[in-house]
C-alpha positions in Angstrom: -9.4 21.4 5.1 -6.9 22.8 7.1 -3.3 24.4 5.4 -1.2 21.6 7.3 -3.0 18.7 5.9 -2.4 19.8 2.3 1.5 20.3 3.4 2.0 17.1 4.7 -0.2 15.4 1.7 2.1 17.2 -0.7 5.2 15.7 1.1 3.9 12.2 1.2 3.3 12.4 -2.3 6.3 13.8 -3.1 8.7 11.7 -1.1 6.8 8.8 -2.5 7.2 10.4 -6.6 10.9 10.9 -6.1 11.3 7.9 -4.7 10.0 6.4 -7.5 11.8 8.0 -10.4 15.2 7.4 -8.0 14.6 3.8 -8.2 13.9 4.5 -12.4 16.9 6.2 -12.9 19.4 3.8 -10.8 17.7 0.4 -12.2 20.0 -1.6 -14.7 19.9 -4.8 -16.8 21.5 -7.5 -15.8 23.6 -9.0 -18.8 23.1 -12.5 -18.9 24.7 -15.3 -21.2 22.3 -17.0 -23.7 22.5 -20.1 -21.6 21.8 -18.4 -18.8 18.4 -17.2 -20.3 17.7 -20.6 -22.0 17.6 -21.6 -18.1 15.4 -18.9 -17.1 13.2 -19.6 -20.1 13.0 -23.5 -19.0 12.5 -22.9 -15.3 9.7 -20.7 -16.4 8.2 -23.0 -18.8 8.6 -25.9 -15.5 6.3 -23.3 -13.0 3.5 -23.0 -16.0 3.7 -26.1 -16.4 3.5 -27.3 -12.6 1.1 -24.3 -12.3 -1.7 -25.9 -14.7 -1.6 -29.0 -12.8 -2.1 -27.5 -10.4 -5.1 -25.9 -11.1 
């Protein structure tokens, strides 16, 4: 294969690595109240729940 093809692979696959690790390094938790994740926790219970029927 020619010389150019491995440049511009090595670039894809670098933009596409650092990209990655930027998103890594910038991600944070969001703090949430204990109600606030007794709500998530019962909406998510509510989709199983409508998922099985569903199914």
């Amino acid at each position: 294969m020619p010389w150019y093809f491995w440049l511009i692979l090595a670039v894809a696959l670098g933009s596409i690595v650092g990209s990655l690790l930027m998103l890594r390094s910038t991600a944070r938790k969001i703090p949430l109240s204990e109600e606030q994740k007794k709500r998530i926790a019962e909406r998510n219970a509510a989709a199983d729940a409508q998922d099985a029927r569903d199914r």
